[in-house]
N, C-alpha and C positions, 0 to 999 in steps of 0.2 A: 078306634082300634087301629095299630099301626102292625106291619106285617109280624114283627118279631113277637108280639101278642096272640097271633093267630098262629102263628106257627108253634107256641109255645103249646097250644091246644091240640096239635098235630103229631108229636113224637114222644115217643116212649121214654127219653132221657132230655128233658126240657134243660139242663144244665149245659146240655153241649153249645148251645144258642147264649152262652153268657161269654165265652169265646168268637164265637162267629161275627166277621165284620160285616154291616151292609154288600159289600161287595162279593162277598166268598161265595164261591159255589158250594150247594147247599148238597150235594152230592159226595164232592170233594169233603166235606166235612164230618160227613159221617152219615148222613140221613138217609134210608133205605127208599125205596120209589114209592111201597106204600103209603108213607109220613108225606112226600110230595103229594100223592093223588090224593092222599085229604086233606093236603091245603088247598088244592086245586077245588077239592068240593067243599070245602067252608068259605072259600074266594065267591065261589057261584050262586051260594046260600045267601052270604053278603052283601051282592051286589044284585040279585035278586036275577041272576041271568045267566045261560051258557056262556062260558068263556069260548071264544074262537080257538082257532090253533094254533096260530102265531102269541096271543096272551098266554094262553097253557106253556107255550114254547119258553115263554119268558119268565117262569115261576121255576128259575135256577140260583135265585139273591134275594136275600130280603130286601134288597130296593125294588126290584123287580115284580115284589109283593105288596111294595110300599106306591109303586107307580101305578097297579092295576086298582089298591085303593083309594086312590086319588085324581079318579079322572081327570083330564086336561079342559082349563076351563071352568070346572065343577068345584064345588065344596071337598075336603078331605073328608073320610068315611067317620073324622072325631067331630066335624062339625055339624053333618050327622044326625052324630048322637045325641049333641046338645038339642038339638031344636026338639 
C-alpha cells in the first residue's frame, strides 16, 4: 500500500487525489482535518505503532505518507505485503 491508497480510504471524494501531486498539500487541496486524522490513524494501524509528533506533523503530502510507509533502511509497506 502506497499513501495515495490509504488515503483514498480516508476521504469522502477519493476522485480529488486523481489531481493531487505527491507534493501538494493535502489541505491546500481540499481535504478537511477529519480525512487527515484518519490517515493519521490508518498510518498507526499500519505500522502497527503511534506515530510521534513530528511524523504526524509530516502527513501534509502524499510523499510524506509515502516516506512514513517506507521506513529508512526497511522494506516498503508493498514488500510487506508480499511476504
Amino acid at each position: 500500500m502506497n499513501g495515495r491508497e490509504l488515503l483514498a480510504q480516508c476521504v469522502s471524494a477519493p476522485g480529488v487525489l486523481d489531481s493531487l501531486t505527491d507534493d501538494q498539500d493535502l489541505r491546500e487541496a481540499g481535504l478537511n482535518s477529519g480525512e487527515i486524522v484518519l490517515a493519521v490513524m490508518r498510518l498507526e494501524e499500519r505500522l502497527g505503532r503511534a506515530l510521534d509528533d513530528d511524523e504526524i506533523a509530516s502527513v501534509t503530502t502524499i510523499a510524506g505518507i509515502d516516506a512514513l510507509l517506507r521506513p529508512a533502511g526497511g522494506p516498503t509497506a508493498d514488500t510487506q505485503d508480499a511476504a
